[in-house]
C-alpha positions in Angstrom: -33.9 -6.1 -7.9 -34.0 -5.7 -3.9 -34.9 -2.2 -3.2 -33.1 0.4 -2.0 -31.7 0.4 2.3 -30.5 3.4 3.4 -29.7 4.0 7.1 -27.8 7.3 8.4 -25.9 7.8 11.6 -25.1 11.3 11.7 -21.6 12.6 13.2 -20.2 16.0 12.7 -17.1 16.1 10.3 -14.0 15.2 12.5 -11.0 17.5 11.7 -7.5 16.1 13.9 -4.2 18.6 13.8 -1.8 16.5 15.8 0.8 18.6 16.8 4.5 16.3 16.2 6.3 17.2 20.0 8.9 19.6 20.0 8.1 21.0 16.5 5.6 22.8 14.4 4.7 20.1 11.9 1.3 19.0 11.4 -0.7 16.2 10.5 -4.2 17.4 9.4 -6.9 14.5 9.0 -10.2 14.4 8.3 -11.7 10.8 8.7 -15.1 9.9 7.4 -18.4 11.3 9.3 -20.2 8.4 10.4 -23.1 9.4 8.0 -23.5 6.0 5.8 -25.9 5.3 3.1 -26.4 1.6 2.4 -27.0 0.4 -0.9 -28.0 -3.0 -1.9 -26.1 -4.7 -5.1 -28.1 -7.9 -5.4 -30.0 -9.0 -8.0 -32.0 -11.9 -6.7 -34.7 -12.6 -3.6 -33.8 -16.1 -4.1 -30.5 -16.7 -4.6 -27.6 -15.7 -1.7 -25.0 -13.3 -1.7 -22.4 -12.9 0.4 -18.5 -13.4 1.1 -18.2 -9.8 -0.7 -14.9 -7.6 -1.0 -14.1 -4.3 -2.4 -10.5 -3.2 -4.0 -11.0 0.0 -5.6 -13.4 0.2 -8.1 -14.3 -3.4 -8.0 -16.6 -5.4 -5.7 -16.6 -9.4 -5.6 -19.3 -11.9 -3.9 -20.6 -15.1 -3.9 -23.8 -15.5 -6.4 -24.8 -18.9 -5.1 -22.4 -21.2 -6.9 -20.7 -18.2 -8.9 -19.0 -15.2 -8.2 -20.2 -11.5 -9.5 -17.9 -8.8 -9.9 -19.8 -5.3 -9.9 -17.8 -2.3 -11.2 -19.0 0.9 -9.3 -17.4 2.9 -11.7 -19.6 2.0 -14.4 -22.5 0.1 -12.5 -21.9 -2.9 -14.8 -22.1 -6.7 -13.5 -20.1 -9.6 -14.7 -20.4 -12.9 -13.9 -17.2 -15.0 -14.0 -17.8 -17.6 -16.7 -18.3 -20.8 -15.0 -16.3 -24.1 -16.4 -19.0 -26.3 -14.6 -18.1 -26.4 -11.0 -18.9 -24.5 -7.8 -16.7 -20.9 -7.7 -16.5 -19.8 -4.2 -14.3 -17.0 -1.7 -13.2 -14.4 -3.8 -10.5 -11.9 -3.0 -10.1 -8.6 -5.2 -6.7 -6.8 -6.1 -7.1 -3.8 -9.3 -8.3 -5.5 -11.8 -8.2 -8.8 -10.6 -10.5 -11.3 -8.6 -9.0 -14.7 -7.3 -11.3 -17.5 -6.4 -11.1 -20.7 -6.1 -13.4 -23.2 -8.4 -14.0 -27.1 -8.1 -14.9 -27.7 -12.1 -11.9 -30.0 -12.6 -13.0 -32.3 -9.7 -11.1 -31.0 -6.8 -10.7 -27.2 -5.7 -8.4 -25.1 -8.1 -7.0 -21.3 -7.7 -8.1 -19.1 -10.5 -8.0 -15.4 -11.2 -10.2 -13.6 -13.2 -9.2 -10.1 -14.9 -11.7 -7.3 -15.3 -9.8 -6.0 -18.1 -9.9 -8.9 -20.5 -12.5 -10.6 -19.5 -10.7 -14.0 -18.7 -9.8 -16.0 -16.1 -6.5 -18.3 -16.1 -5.3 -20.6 -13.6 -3.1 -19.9 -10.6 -2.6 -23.3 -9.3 -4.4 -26.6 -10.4 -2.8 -29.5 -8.6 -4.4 -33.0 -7.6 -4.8 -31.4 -3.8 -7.6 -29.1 -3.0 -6.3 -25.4 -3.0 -8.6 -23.0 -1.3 -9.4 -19.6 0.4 -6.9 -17.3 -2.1 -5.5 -14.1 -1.1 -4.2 -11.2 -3.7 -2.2 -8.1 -3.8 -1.2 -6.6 -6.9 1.1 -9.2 -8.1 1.0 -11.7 -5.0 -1.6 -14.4 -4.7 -1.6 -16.9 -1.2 -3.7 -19.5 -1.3 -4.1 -22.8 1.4 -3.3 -26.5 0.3 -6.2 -28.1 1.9 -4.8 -31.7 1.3 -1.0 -31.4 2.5 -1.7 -28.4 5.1 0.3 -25.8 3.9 0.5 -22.1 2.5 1.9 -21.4 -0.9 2.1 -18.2 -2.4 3.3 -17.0 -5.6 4.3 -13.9 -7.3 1.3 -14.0 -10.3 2.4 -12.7 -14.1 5.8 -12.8 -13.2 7.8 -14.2 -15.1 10.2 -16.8 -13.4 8.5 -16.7 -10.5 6.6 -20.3 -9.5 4.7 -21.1 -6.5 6.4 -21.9 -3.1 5.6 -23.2 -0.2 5.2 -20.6 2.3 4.5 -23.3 5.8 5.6 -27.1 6.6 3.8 -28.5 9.7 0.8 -26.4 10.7 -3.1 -28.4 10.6 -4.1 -25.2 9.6 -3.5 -21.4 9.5 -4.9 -17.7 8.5 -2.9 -15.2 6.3 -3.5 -12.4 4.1 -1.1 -10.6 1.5 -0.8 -6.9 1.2 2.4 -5.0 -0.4 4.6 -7.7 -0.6 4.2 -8.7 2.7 2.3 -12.3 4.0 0.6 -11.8 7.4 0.5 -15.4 9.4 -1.1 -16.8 12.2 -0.3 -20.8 13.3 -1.4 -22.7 16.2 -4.4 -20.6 16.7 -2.2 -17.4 18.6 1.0 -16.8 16.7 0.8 -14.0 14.4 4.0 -13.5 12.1 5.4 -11.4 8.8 7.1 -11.8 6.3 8.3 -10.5 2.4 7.5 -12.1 0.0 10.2 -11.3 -2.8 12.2 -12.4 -2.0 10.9 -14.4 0.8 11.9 -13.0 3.8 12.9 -14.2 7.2 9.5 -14.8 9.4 9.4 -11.9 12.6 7.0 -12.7 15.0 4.8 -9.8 15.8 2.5 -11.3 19.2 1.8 -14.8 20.7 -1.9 -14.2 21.4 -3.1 -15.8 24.8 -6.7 -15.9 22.9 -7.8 -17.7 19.9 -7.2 -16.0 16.3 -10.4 -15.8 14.3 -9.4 -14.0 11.3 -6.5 -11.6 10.2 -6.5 -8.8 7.4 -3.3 -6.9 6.5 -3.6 -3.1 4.9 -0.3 -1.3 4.7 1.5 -1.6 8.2 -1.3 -2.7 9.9 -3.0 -6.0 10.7 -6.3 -6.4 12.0 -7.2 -9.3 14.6 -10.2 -10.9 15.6 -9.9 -12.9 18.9 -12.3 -15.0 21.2 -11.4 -16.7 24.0 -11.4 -20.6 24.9 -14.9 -20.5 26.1 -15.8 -18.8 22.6 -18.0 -16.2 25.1 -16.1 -12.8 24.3 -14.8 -11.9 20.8 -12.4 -8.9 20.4 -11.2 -6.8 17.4 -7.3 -5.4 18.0 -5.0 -4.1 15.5 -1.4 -4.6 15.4 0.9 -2.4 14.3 4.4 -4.0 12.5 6.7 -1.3 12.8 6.6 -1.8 16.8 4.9 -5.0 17.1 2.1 -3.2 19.2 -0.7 -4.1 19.8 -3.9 -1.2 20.2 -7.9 -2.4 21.0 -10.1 -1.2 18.8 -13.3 -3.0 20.1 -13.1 -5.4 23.1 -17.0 -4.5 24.8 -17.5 -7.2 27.8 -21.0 -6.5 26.4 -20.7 -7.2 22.6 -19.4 -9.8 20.4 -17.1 -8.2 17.6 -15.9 -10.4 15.1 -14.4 -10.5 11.4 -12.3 -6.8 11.1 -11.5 -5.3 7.9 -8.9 -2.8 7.8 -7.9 0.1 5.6 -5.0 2.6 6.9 -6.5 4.0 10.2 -9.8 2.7 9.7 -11.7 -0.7 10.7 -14.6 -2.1 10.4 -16.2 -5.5 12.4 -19.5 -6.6 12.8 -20.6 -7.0 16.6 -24.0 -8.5 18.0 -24.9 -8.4 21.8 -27.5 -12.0 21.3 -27.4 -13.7 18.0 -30.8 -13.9 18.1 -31.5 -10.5 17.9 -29.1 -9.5 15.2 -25.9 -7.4 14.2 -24.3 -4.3 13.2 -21.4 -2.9 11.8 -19.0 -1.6 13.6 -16.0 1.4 12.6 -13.5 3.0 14.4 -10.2 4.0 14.9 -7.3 2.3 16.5 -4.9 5.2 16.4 -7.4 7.3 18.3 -9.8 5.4 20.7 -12.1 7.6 21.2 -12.9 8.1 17.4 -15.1 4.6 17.9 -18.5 5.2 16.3 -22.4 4.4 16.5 -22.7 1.1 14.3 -25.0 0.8 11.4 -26.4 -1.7 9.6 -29.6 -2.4 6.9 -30.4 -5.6 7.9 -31.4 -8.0 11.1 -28.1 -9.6 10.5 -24.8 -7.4 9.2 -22.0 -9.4 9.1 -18.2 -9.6 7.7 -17.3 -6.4 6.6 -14.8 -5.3 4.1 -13.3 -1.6 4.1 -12.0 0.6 1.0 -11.6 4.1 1.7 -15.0 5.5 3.0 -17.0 2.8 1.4 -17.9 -0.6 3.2 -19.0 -3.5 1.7 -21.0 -6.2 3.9 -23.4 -9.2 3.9 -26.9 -8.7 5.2 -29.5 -11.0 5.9 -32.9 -11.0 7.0 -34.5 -13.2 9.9 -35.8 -15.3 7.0 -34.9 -15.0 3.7 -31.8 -14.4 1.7 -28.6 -13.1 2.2 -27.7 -9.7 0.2 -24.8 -7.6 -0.4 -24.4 -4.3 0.4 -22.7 -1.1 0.2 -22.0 1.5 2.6 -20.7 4.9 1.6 -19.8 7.7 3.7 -20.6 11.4 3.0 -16.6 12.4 4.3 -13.7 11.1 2.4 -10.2 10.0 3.8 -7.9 12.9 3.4 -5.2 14.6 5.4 -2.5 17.1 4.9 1.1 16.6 6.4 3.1 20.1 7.1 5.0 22.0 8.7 6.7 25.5 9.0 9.4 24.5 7.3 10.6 21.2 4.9 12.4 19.7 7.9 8.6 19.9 9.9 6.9 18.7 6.8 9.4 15.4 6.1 8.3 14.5 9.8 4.8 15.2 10.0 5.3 12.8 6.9 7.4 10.4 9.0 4.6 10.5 11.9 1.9 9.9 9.4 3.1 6.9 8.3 5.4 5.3 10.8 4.7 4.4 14.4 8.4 3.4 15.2 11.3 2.7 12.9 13.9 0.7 12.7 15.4 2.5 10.6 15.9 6.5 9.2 17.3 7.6 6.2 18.8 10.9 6.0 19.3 13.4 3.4 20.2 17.4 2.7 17.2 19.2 2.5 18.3 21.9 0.5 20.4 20.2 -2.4 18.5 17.1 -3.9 20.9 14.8 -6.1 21.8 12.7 -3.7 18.4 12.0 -1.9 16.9 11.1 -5.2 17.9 8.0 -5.3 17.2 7.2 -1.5 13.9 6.0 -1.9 14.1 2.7 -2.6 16.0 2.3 0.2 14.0 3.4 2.3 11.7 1.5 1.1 13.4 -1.8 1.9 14.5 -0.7 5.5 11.0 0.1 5.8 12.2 3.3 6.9 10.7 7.2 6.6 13.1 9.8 5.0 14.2 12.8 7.0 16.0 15.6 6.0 18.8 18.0 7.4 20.7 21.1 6.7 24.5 20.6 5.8 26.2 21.5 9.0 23.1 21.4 11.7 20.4 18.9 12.3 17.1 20.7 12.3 15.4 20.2 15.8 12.1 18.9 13.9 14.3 16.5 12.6 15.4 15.7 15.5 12.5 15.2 17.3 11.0 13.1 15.2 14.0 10.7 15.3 14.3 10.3 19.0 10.1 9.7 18.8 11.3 6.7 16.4 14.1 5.4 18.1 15.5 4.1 15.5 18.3 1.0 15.5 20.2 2.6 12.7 20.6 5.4 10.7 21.7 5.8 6.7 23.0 9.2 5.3 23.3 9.3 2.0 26.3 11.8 0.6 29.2 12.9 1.3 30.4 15.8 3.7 29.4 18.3 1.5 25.8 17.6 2.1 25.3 16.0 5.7 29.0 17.6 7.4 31.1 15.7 9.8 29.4 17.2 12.8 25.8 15.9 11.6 27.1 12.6 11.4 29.1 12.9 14.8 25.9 14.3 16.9 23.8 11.3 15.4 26.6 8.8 15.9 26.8 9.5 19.8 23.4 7.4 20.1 22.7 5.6 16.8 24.3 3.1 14.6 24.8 5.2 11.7 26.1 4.6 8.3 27.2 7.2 5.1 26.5 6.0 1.5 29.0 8.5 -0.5 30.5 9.1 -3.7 32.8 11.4 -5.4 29.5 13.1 -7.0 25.9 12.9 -7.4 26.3 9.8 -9.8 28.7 8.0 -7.7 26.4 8.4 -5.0 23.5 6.7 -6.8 25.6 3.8 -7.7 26.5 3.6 -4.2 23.0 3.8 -3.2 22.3 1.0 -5.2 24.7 -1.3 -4.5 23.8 -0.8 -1.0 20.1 -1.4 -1.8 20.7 -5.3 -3.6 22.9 -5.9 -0.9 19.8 -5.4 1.7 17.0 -6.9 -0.6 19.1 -9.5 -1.8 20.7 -10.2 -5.6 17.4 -11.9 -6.6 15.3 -9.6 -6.2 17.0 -6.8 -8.0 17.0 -7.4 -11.5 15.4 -3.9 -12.3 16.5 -0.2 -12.8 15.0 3.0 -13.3 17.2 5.6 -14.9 16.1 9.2 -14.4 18.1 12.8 -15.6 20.7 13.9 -12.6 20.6 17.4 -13.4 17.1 18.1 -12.3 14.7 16.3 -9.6 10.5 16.0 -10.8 11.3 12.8 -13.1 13.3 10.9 -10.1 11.2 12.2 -7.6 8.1 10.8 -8.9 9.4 7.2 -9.9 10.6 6.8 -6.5 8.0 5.1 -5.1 7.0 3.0 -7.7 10.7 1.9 -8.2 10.8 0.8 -4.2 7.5 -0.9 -4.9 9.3 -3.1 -7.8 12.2 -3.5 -5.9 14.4 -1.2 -8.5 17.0 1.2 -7.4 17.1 4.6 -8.9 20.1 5.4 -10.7 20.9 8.7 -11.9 22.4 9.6 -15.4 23.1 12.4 -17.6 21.6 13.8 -20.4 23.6 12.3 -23.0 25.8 9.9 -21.6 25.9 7.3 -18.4 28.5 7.8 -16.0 30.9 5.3 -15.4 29.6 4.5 -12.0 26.1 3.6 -13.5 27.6 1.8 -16.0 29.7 -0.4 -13.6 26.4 -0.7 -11.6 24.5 -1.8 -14.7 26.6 -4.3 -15.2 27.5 -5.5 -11.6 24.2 -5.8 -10.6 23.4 -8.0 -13.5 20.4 -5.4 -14.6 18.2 -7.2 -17.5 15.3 -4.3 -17.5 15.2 -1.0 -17.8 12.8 1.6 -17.4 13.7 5.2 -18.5 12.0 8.3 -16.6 11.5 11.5 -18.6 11.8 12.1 -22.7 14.3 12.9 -24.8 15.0 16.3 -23.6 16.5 15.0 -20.2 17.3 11.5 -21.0 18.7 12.1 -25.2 18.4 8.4 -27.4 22.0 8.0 -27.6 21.6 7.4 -23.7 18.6 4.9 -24.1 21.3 3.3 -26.9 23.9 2.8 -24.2 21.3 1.7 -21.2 20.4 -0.8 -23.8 23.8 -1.9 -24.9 24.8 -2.2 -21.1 21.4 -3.8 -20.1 21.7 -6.5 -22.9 25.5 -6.9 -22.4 23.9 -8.9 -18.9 22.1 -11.3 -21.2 18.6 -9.2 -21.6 15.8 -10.0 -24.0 12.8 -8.5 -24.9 12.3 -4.9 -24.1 15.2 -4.0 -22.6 14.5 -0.9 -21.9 11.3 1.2 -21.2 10.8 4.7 -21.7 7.8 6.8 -19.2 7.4 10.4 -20.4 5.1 13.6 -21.2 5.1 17.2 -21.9 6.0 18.0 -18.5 7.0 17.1 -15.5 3.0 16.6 -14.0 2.6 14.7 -17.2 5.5 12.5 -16.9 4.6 11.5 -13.0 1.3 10.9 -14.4 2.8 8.2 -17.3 4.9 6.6 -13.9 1.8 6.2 -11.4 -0.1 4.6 -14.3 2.9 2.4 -15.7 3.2 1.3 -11.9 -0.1 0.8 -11.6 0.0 -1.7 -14.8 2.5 -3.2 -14.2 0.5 -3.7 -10.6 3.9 -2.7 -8.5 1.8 0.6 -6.8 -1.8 0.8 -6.0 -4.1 3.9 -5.1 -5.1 3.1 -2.0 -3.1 5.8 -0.6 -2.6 8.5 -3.3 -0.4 11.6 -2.5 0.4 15.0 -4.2 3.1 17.4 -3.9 4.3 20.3 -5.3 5.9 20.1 -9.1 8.0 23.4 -8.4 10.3 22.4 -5.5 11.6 19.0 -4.2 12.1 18.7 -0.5 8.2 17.8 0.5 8.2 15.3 -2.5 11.0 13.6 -0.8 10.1 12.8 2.2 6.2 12.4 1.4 7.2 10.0 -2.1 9.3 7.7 0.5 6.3 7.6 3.1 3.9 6.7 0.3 6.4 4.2 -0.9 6.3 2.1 2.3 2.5 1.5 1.4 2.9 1.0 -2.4 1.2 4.0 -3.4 1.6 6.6 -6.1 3.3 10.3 -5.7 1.7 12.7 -8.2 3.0 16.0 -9.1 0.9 19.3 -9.3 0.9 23.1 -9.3 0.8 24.7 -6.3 -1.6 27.3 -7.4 -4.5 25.1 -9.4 -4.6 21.3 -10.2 -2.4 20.6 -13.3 -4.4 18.8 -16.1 -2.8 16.1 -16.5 -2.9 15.1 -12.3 -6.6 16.2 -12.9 -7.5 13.9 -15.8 -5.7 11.5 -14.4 -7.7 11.1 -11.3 -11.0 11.5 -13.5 -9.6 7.8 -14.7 -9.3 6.5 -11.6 -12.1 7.5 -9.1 -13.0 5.1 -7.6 -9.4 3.5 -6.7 -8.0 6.5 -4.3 -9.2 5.4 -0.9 -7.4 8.4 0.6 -5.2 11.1 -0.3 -2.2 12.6 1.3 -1.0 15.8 0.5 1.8 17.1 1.1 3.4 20.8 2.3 1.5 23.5 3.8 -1.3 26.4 1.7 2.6 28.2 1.0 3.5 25.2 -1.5 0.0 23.2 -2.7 -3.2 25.8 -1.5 -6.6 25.0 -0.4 -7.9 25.7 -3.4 -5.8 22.4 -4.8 -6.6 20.3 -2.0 -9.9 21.4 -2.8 -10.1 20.2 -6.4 -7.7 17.1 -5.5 -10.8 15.9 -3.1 -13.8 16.8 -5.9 -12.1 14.4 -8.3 -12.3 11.1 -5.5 -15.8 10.0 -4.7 
């Protein structure tokens, strides 16, 4: 075993309130110290081990002609089992580590699942397919003989590989919720979803050359050089805007290879080969938040961010290479408020989006009709704000003249968002009402509206949750944007006619039922199911997700997400259990990254949010909580941050 490297750069704690303009909202953030402690994983002074990456609770890296997967959950070491060929370039997702292997002759895709123990086979063609990307369900992967990226959605069923490019000699991509980053004839960096597939939008023609790309949420990290390969730079662009912010671009230094997680990234930068490298961290959304870099070794090289822990490659001047990894004594963790639920749904919109497109709009004081807005945000890409019936609040906006948003979506009728709302936005944005007769109209409104914008095949899904009260539907909202699902509201013991018509219309085949029998009786379930298999369903049909309560219900929908590998914890928020307007607009925010919404007491951390996050430690890279001390205290935050390592 290689011994123990530690290596500290001490910084105090940074603590950020960034006061949203014009309001009292706050965005509280506490970003890791740069206090690192480098641990080695390698097992050999012979063999090398590099090309690592961390997802979570799992680290992957080249062992010579293998690849080991460490668990730092449970310290335990697997090596894939080798079919006789070379396994190289490993990429981790969950549970899951893609790779590509060259045992039947020619380079394969295969993915190998913590879980079980297994590996299957992605894509084995004649042509070599190599360097594989993955994202919960998504895997991208480069046809080395025809020149082209294919991608496919992985353990969904239906779903085949598809050729992403036609044309390019070669190209650099990554995949992160349901999004493929691009980059093609070495400047040209595009986006696009991937289910459906999207149209591409070009996000920056780079003058320099593109050394590598990594995508994290709605960020992409870039690593440049220019023609005479003398000056390599580390910028990060942003996709809401297209902007593009440095991060590290020293005339002095040579940064290369960023990893990025949310605000964070990570590069390895050397002044001389000769005499070695570093890792670099910083911040692009704050410039000055660039730190001292560290490093274990003479050579610390191609970094690869999860939270507060970094996992890199180090090498001595002779020798060979290890892995190792560094963990900071701070965790990610912020708080978005305000004074009121208006402040707190757009220090929630600031947090997560730079610009917008779009904003949807809902009541803040009466929730049906917002419940089902999620999703919809979701696939505008938009944050959800909220407004009193007859007067938008002037944190509201604020925040949407920061976003300058193209359109706006209200969802319900006059009742909720009056006349004069709608007429004050309309003088200066596109603005459109989704509306029913009554809160069950408007859901099947709502999701009409949503296929039409993500597109008939992609919306084969529904999630049904109780219309009388708001926990159940506020907690599968982000998990039902992630699976491209609408939301559709029913009643206790009977669907509406509108929901019924929407079943039906929409062609629904699956359905997932939110909350037990008290709020959602069988005889319901029996309808859903007669409706759902009425569009020619088999198999399950539907699905119920329940507990005791409402904390133990969101719990059963963050991990059925998570199996189901629609959400990750990358970003994990919490919210109050006893009130719904903070839950709203933090559950859409979370939803633009894929992440889980869980439910807690204001007062002390319920048990079920509590044990749940004993299970998963080591996946919450950061955690988001949202509403001020009034609605989730210190004393939870506390306890929320004890449970993440």
């Amino acid at each position: 075993m290689k011994h123990l490297t530690t290596r500290h750069v001490a910084l105090s704690v940074l603590l950020v309130v960034m006061l949203l303009g014009g309001s009292a909202s706050g965005i509280e953030i506490i970003f890791p110290s740069v206090d690192w402690t480098s641990v080695s994983l390698s097992a050999s002074d012979v063999i090398d081990e590099d090309s690592a990456v961390i997802d979570g609770y799992l680290v992957a890296y080249e062992y010579g002609d293998q690849i080991r997967v460490k668990n730092l959950a449970t310290d335990v070491v697997r090596t894939i089992p080798d079919p006789g060929g070379v396994q190289a370039d490993p990429d981790v997702s969950g549970d899951r580590v893609v790779y590509q292997d060259n045992g039947s002759g020619n380079w394969d895709i295969k993915v190998y699942d913590w879980s079980t123990n297994t590996s299957s086979d992605v894509r084995t063609t004649t042509a070599d397919e190599i360097l594989p990307k993955i994202d919960g369900n998504f895997i991208a992967w480069w046809d080395d003989t025809n020149d082209d990226v294919w991608a496919r959605a992985y353990g969904l069923g239906g779903y085949t590989a598809e050729q992403i490019t036609v044309g390019y000699s070669e190209a650099l991509y990554d995949v992160d919720n349901g999004r493929l980053a691009l980059v093609v004839s070495g400047g040209s960096l595009y986006v696009r979803d991937l289910l459906p597939v999207g149209d591409w939008t070009m996000l920056e023609d780079f003058a320099d050359v593109v050394e590598s790309i990594e995508l994290h949420g709605n960020r992409i990290a870039v690593g440049t050089y220019n023609d005479a390969a003398t000056d390599y730079d580390v910028v990060v662009c942003d996709i809401t805007d297209g902007s593009i912010a440095n991060v590290a671009v020293s005339d002095v230094l040579r940064e290369r290879h960023p990893s990025i997680f949310h605000d964070g990234v990570a590069w390895y930068e050397y002044e001389d080969a000769l005499i070695g490298s570093d890792i670099g961290y910083g911040f692009p959304m704050l410039s000055l938040l660039q730190t001292p870099s560290f490093g274990s070794q003479i050579y610390d090289r191609y970094p690869s961010i999860f939270g507060n822990r970094i996992v890199f490659q180090g090498s001595p001047l002779m020798g060979d290479s290890d892995v190792l990894v560094a963990t900071s004594d701070t965790k990610l963790q912020s708080r978005s408020s305000g004074a009121n639920r208006y402040a707190t749904a757009a220090a929630a919109s600031s947090a997560y989006f730079k610009s917008a497109d779009h904003v949807v709009l809902c009541n803040g004081r009466n929730f049906p009709d917002a419940l089902s807005a999620a999703p919809l945000a979701k696939v505008l890409n938009a944050p959800l704000l909220l407004t009193e019936a007859n007067a938008l609040p002037p944190e509201t906006a604020t925040e949407i003249a920061r976003l300058a948003p193209g359109k706006i979506w209200v969802i319900g009728g006059t009742s909720v968002v009056s006349a004069a709302v709608y007429t004050q936005l309309d003088a200066t944005y596109d603005i459109e009402r989704i509306s029913g007769a009554n809160r069950y109209e408007t859901s099947a409104a709502v999701a009409r509206r949503y296929e039409e914008i993500a597109g008939a095949d992609a919306v084969f899904k529904a999630f049904f949750a109780y219309g009388e009260d708001y926990p159940d539907a506020l907690s599968v909202g982000p998990v039902a944007g992630a699976a491209k699902g609408p939301v559709m509201l029913v009643q206790k013991d009977a669907v509406p006619p509108s929901i019924a018509d929407a079943v039906d219309d929409l062609n629904i085949t699956i359905g997932y039922i939110v909350g037990g029998t008290g709020v959602v009786s069988a005889s319901t379930d029996t309808a859903l199911r007669a409706l759902i298999t009425g569009n020619g369903a088999v198999g399950t049909i539907t699905e119920r997700w329940f507990g005791a309560n409402r904390y133990e219900t969101a719990v059963a929908v963050a991990s059925k997400g998570l199996e189901n590998r629609w959400i990750d914890l990358d970003s994990c928020g919490f919210a109050t259990g006893t009130d719904f307007p903070d839950a709203l607009g933090g559950g859409a925010a979370l939803g633009s990254y894929g992440s889980a919404l869980l439910l807690t007491s204001g007062s002390s951390l319920s048990p079920a949010t509590a044990n749940f996050l004993d299970s998963h430690r080591y996946q919450v890279g950061r955690v988001n909580v949202f509403g001020g001390t009034g609605v989730v205290s210190d004393a939870v935050y506390t306890a929320i941050m004890a449970k993440v390592p």
